[in-house]
C-alpha positions as CSV (number, residue, x, y, z in Angstrom):
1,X,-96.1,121.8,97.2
2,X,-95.8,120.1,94.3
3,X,-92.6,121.0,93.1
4,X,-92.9,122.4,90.4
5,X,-90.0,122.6,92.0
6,X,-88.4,120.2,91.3
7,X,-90.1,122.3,89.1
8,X,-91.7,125.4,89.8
9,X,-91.2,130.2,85.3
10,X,-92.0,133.5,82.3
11,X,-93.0,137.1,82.4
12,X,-95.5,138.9,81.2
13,X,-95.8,142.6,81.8
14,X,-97.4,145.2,80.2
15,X,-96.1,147.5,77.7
16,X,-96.1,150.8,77.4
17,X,-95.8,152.4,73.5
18,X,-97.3,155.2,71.0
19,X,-99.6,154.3,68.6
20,X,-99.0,151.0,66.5
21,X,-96.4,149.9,68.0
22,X,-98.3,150.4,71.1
23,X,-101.1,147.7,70.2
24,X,-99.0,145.5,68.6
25,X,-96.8,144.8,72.1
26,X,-99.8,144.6,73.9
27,X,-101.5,141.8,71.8
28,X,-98.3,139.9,71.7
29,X,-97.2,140.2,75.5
30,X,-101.9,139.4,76.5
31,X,-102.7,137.5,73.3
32,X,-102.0,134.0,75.4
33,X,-104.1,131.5,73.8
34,X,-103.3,127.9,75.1
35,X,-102.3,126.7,78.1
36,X,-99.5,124.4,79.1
37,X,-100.9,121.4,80.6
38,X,-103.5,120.3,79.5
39,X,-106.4,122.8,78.7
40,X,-106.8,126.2,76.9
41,X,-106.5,129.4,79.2
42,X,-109.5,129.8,81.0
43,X,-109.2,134.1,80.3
44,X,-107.3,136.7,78.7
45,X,-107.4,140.0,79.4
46,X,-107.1,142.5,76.6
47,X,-106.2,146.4,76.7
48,X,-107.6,148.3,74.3
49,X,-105.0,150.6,72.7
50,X,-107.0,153.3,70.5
51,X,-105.0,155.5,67.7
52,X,-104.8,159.0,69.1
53,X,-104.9,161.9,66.8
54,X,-102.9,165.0,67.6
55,X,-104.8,168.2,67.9
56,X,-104.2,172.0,67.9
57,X,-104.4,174.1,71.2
58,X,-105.7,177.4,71.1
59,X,-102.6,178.9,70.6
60,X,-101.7,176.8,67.3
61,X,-99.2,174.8,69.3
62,X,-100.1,170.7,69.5
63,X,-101.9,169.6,72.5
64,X,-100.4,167.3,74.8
65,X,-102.0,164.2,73.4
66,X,-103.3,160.6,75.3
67,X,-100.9,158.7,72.1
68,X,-98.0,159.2,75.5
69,X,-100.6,158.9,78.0
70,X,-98.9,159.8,82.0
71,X,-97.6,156.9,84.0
72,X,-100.5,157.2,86.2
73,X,-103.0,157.0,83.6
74,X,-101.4,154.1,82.0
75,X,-101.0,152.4,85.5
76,X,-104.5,152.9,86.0
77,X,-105.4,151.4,82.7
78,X,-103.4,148.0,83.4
79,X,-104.9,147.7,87.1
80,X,-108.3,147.9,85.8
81,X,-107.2,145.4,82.8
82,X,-105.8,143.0,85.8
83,X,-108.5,143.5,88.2
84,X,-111.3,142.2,85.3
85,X,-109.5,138.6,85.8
86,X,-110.9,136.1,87.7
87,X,-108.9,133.7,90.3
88,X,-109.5,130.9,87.7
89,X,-107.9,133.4,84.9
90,X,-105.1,133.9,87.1
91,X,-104.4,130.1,88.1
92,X,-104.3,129.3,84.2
93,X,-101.3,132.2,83.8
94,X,-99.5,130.9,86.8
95,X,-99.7,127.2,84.9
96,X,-98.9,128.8,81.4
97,X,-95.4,130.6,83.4
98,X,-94.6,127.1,84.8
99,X,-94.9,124.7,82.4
100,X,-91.9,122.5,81.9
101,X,-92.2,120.2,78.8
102,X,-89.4,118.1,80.7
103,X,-86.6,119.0,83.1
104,X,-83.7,117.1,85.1
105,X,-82.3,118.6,88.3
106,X,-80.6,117.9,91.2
107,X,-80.8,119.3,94.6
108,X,-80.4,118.9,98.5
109,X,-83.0,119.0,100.9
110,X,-82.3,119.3,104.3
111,X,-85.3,118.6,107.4
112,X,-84.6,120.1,110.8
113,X,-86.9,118.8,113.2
114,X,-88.7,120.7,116.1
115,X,-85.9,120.0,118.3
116,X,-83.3,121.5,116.3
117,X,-81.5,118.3,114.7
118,X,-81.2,118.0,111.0
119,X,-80.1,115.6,108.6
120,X,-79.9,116.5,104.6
121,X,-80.6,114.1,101.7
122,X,-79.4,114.6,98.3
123,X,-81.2,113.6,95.0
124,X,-81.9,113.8,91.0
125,X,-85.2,114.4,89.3
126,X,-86.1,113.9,85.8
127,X,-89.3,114.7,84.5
128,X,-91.8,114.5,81.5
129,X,-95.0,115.5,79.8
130,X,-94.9,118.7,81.3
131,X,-94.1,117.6,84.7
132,X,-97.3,114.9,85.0
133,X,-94.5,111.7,85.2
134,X,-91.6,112.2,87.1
135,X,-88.8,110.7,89.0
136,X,-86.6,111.3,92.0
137,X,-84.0,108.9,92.4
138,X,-82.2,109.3,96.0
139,X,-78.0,109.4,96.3
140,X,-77.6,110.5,99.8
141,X,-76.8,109.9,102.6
142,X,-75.8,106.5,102.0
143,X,-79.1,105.3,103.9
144,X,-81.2,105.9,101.5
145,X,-79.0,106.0,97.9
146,X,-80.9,104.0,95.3
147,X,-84.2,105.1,96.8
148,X,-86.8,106.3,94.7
149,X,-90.0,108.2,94.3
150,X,-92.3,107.9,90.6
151,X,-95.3,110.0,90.1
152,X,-97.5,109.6,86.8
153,X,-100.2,111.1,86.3
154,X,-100.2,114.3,88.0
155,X,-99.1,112.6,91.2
156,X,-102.3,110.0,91.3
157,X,-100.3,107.1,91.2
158,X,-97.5,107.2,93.1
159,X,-94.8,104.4,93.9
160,X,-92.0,104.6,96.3
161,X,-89.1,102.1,95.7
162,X,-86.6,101.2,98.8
163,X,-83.5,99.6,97.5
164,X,-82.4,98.3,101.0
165,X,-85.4,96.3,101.1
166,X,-85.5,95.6,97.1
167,X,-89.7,96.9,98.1
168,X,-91.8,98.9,95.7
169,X,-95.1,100.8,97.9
170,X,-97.5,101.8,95.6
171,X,-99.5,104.7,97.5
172,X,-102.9,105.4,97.2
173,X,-106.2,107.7,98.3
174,X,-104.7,109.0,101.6
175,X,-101.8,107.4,102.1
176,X,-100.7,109.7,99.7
177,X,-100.3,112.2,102.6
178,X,-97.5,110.6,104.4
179,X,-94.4,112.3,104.7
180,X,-92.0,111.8,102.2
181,X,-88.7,110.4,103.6
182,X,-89.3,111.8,106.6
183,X,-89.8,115.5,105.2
184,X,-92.7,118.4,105.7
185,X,-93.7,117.6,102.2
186,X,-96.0,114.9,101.5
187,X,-95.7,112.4,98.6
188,X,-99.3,114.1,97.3
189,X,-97.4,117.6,97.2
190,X,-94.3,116.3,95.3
191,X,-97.1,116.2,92.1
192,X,-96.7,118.7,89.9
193,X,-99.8,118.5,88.3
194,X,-102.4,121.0,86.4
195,X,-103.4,123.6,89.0
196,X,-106.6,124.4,86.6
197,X,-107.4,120.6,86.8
198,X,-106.9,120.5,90.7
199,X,-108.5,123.6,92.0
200,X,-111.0,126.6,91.3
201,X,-109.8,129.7,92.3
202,X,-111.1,133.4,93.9
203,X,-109.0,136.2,94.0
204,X,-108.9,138.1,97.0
205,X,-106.6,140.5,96.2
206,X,-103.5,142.1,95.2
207,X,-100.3,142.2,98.0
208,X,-97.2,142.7,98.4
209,X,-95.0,139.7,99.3
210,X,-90.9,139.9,99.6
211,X,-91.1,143.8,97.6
212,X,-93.0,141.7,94.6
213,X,-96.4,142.7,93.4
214,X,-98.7,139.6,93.9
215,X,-102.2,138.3,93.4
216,X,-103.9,136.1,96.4
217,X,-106.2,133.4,95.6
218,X,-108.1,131.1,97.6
219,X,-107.9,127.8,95.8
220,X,-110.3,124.5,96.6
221,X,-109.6,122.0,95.4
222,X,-112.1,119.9,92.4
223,X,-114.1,117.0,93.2
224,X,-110.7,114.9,91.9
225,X,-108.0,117.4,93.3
226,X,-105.7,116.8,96.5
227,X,-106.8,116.6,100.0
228,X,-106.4,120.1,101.3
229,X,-109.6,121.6,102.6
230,X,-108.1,124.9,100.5
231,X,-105.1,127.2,99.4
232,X,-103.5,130.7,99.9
233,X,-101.7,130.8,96.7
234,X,-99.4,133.9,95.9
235,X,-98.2,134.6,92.2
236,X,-96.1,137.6,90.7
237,X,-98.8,140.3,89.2
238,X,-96.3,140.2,86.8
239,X,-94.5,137.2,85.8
240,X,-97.2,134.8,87.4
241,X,-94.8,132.7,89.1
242,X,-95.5,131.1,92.8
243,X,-94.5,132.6,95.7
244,X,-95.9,131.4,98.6
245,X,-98.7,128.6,99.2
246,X,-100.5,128.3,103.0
247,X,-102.4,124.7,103.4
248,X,-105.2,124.2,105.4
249,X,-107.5,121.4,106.7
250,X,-110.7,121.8,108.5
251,X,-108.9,122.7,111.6
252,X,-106.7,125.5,109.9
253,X,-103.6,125.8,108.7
254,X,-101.1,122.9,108.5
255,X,-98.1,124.3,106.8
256,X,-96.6,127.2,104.5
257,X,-94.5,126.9,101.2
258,X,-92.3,129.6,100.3
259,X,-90.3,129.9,96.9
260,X,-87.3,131.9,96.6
261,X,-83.7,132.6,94.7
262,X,-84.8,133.3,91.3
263,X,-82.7,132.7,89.0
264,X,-83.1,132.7,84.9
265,X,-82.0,129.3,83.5
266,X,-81.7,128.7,79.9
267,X,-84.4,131.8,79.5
268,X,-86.7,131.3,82.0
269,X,-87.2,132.1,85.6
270,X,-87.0,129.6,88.2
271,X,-86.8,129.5,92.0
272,X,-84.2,127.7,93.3
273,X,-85.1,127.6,96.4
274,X,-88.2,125.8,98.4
275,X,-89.1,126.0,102.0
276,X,-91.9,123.8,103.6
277,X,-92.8,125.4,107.3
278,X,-94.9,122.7,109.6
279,X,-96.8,125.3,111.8
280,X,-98.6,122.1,113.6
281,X,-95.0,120.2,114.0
282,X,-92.8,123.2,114.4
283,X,-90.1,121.5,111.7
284,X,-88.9,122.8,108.5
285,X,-87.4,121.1,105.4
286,X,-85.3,123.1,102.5
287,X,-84.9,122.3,99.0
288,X,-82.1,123.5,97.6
289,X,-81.9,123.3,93.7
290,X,-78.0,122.8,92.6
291,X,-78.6,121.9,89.0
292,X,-81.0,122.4,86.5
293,X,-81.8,122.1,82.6
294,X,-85.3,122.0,80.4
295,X,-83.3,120.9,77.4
296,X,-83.5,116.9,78.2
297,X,-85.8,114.5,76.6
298,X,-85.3,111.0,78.9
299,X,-86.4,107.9,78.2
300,X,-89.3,107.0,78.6
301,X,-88.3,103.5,79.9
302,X,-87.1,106.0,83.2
303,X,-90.5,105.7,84.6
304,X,-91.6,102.6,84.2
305,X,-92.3,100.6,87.2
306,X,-90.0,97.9,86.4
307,X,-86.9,100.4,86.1
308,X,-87.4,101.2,90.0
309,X,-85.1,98.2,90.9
310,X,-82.5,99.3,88.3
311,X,-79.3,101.2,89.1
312,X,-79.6,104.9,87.6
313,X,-76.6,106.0,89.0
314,X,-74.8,106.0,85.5
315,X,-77.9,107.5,83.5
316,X,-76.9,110.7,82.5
317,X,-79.4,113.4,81.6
C-alpha cells in the first residue's frame, strides 16, 4: 500500500438528463482535464448527448422519443463510454479521486502475527504536496513514542528516526522493502506516490468486489517504480477509489491490501480502514484511521531531516 491511507477519495458518475441539461451534466461530471499529482489525465471519455426532436406517430399523438432514453439504453451507452478507457485512463481517475493537497491524521494499527499474538501501535501523520512528503511520528506503546518515519519524494527517500537510540536510517534501493515496525507493510508501500508515474496499467475487466462495481487492472510497475513484479488493483466504476490491491513477485502473490469503512470527510470519500493480509507469513496488520482533516497546511520545517530528533508531541495540526 501506500497509504494513501494515511491517505487513500471523489465521485464521478454518470448523469442521466433530457436535452441541454443532459449535455451539460455530462461534460461537467467527464470533462476532467488535469490530474492531481503531477501530470495531465492520460484519457477522458466523452458521451455524446445529441438534441432529440419530438415526432408525430401515426395516430397524431408524440412518439415516445430517445430525449428520455430507457434505463437500459442509457446503461448501455455509459458501459460502452467506460469500456473505451484504457487501464492507463483508469489509473489517472483513481489518482485524480485521491489526491490530497495535504492531510493530518491519526490512527492505530494493530499486527497479529501467524501465531495469534498481537500488539497495536498508535501514530500521527501529516502530509504535503499531495501526499509526495510525509510524516508519521509514533506515540505508542511507549516503546516506540518519538519514533518516526519521513518519506519525500514519492517514498524514494525514506528515513526512519528511533528516539531510543537518538539514530536516523536513511533507506535505500531494497532496503526499502523491510517491514515497517514490525508490520505487513513495507516502508516502500507507506509512499503515496503518483500511480501514473509508478506503473502502466491493462484493464482486465469489470467485477464486483464487497456489492461495489469495480474495474481490475493489472499494473507493472515503470522502469523507476517500486519493486513488485506487478499489481491487481481494484477501483470503484464509479467513484474511482481503491479497493483492494494483490502484490506479487516472481514467485506469486505475497500479500493483499483491502480498503474499507468509507466515510465522507470534509466532502470527500475516504476509507478509514486498511488491512494488509501476508499470504506467505500468514500475519495481518490493521490500520485504523481515528482522525482525519485535508484543511491543514504544516510547516514545511515538519519534514526536514533535522526535525526528526525534535519532540512533536506539542505540534498541533
Amino acid at each position: 500500500m501506500r497509504p494513501r491511507p494515511v491517505w487513500p477519495h471523489t465521485v464521478w458518475s454518470a448523469a442521466r438528463c433530457a436535452g441541454a441539461a443532459r449535455r451539460d451534466a455530462v461534460a461537467s461530471l467527464l470533462g476532467i482535464a488535469r490530474r492531481h499529482i503531477a501530470a495531465p489525465l492520460l484519457g477522458v471519455a466523452l458521451f455524446g448527448a445529441a438534441a432529440w426532436l419530438f415526432c408525430p406517430s401515426a395516430e397524431g399523438t408524440p412518439a415516445a422519443t430517445a430525449a428520455d432514453p430507457s434505463p437500459d439504453a442509457a446503461d448501455t451507452e455509459s458501459l460502452a463510454a467506460a469500456d473505451s478507457l484504457s487501464g492507463n485512463d483508469w489509473l489517472a481517475r483513481i489518482d485524480e479521486a485521491e489526491d490530497v493537497p495535504a492531510s493530518y491524521g491519526t490512527f492505530r494499527q494493530t499486527i497479529t502475527t501467524s501465531g495469534g499474538s498481537q500488539r497495536t501501535l498508535a501514530a500521527r501523520s501529516w502530509s504535503i504536496s499531495s501526499g509526495d512528503i510525509s510524516l508519521l511520528v509514533y506515540t505508542a506503546p511507549p516503546r516506540v513514542a518519538g519514533d518516526k518515519i519521513l518519506l519525500r519524494k514519492g517514498g524514494d527517500q525514506i528515513w526512519y528516526y528511533m528516539e531510543r537510540r537518538d539514530v536516523t536510517r536513511h533507506f535505500v534501493g531494497s532496503a526499502r522493502r523491510q517491514s515497517a515496525m514490525g508490520s505487513d507493510f513495507s516502508y516502500e508501500d507507506l509512499a503515496t506516490g503518483d500511480l501514473t508515474e509508478d506503473y502502466t496499467a491493462e484493464l482486465l475487466g469489470f467485477e464486483e468486489l464487497d456489492g461495489v462495481g469495480c474495474i481490475k487492472l493489472e499494473c507493472r510497475p515503470t522502469e523507476s517504480g517500486p519493486s513488485y513484479e506487478r499489481l491487481l488493483l481494484w477501483a470503484g466504476r464509479d467513484d474511482h477509489l481503491t479497493r483492494r490491491i494483490d502484490y506479487f513477485d516472481e514467485q506469486g502473490r505475497i500479500k493483499t491490501l483491502r480498503l474499507g469503512d468509507f466515510q465522507v470527510i470534509e466532502g470527500r470519500r475516504w476509507g478509514m480502514r486498511l488491512v494488509m493480509t501476508n499470504h506467505r507469513e500468514g500475519s495481518q496488520t490493521k490500520i485504523v484511521q481515528e482522525e482525519i482533516t485535508f484543511d491543514v497546511d504544516p510547516d514545511p520545517q515538519l519534514f526536514t531531516q533535522s526535525a526528526l530528533a525534535r519532540d512533536l508531541s506539542r505540534v498541533r495540526p
